[in-house]
N, C-alpha and C positions, 0 to 999 in steps of 0.2 A: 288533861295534857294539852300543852296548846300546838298547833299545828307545825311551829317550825319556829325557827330562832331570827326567822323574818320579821314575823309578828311584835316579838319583842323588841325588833331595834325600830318598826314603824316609827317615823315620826305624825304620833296621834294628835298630836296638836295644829298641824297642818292642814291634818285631813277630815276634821272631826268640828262639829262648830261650837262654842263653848258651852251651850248647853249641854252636847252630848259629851263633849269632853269630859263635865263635870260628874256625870253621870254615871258614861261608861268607864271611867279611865280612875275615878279619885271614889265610885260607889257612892254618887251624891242619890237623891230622890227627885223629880220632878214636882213640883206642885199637884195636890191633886185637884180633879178636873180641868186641866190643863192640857192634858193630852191630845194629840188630832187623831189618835186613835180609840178612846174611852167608848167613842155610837159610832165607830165605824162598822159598817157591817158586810161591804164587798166577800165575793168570794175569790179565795186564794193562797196565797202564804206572807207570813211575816217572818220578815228575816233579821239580822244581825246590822245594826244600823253603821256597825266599824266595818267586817269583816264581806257582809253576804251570807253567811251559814243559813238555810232552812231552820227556823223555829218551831212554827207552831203555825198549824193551818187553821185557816179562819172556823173550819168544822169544830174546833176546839175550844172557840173563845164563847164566852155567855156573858149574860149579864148578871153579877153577881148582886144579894143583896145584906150580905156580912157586913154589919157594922165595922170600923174599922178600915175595909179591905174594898170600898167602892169608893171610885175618887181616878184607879188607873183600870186599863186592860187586863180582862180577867181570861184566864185559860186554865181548861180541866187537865190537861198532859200537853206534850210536847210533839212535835212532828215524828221524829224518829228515837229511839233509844241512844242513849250516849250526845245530843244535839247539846244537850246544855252538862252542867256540872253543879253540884250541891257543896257548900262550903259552909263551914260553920261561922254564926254570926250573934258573938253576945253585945254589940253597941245598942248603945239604948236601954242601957239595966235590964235586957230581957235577952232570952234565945232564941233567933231563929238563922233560918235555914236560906242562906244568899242562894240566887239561881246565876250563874255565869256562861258565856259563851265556851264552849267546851272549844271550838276553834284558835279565839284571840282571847280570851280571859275577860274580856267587857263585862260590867256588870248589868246585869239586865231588870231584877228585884229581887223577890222573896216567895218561896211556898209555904202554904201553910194546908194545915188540915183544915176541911169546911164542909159543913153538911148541905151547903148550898149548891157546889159542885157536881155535875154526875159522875164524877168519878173519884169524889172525895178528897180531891188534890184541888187546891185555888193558887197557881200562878197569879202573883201579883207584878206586871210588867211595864216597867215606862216605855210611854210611848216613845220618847226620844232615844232610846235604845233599840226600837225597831226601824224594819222599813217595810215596807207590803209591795210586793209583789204577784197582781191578777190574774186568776186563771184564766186563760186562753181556752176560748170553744171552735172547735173544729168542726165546718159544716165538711161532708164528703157529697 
């Protein structure tokens, strides 16, 4: 469900730069190894590259080595429950499973099952649909 009837009348093509446009807004794919996120390895959160939404904390992302599925940003789960939404997806003569921003409906990628995983779930995510956000350390 998306957060509000805001969302929907954005104008995403203003604020979104045509890569992510294409991306988030039309469900394109980024090229793979293209990403500025694919070796990034900071510690932190990646968020929603339209909205801000909280995704998927860096504690979650690996490196995957699934034929296929290496090429974008890989994550085993998501930041919080309900952060994203699951949409069914048969383009490409096959089925799978779209990942979207559960806030703005941006298209972010695809999960899939993978024994690569620790947690059997492989998040397959373009980078141009995120954004990262660093954890701050607090000395006292």
């Amino acid at each position: 469900m998306r957060d509000s009837n805001a969302d929907e009348q954005r104008d995403w093509k203003k604020e979104l730069t045509k890569e992510q446009y294409k991306v988030l807004r039309e469900k394109g794919t980024e090229a793979p190894f293209s990403g500025k996120f694919l070796d990034h390895n900071e510690n932190g959160m990646y968020v929603c590259g339209a909205c801000g939404a909280e995704l998927f904390s860096s504690d979650s992302k690996y490196d995957s080595k699934t034929p296929g599925l290496i090429g974008w940003p890989s994550f085993g789960e998501v930041a919080e429950s309900g952060a994203v939404k699951f949409l069914e997806d048969k383009k490409l003569f096959m089925n799978r499973t779209e990942v979207v921003c559960t806030k703005c409906g941006g298209h972010l990628g695809h999960v899939f099952d993978a024994d690569d995983s620790p947690t059997g779930k492989h998040y397959c995510i373009n980078s141009v649909s995120l954004d990262f956000k660093p954890k701050t350390f607090c000395n006292d």
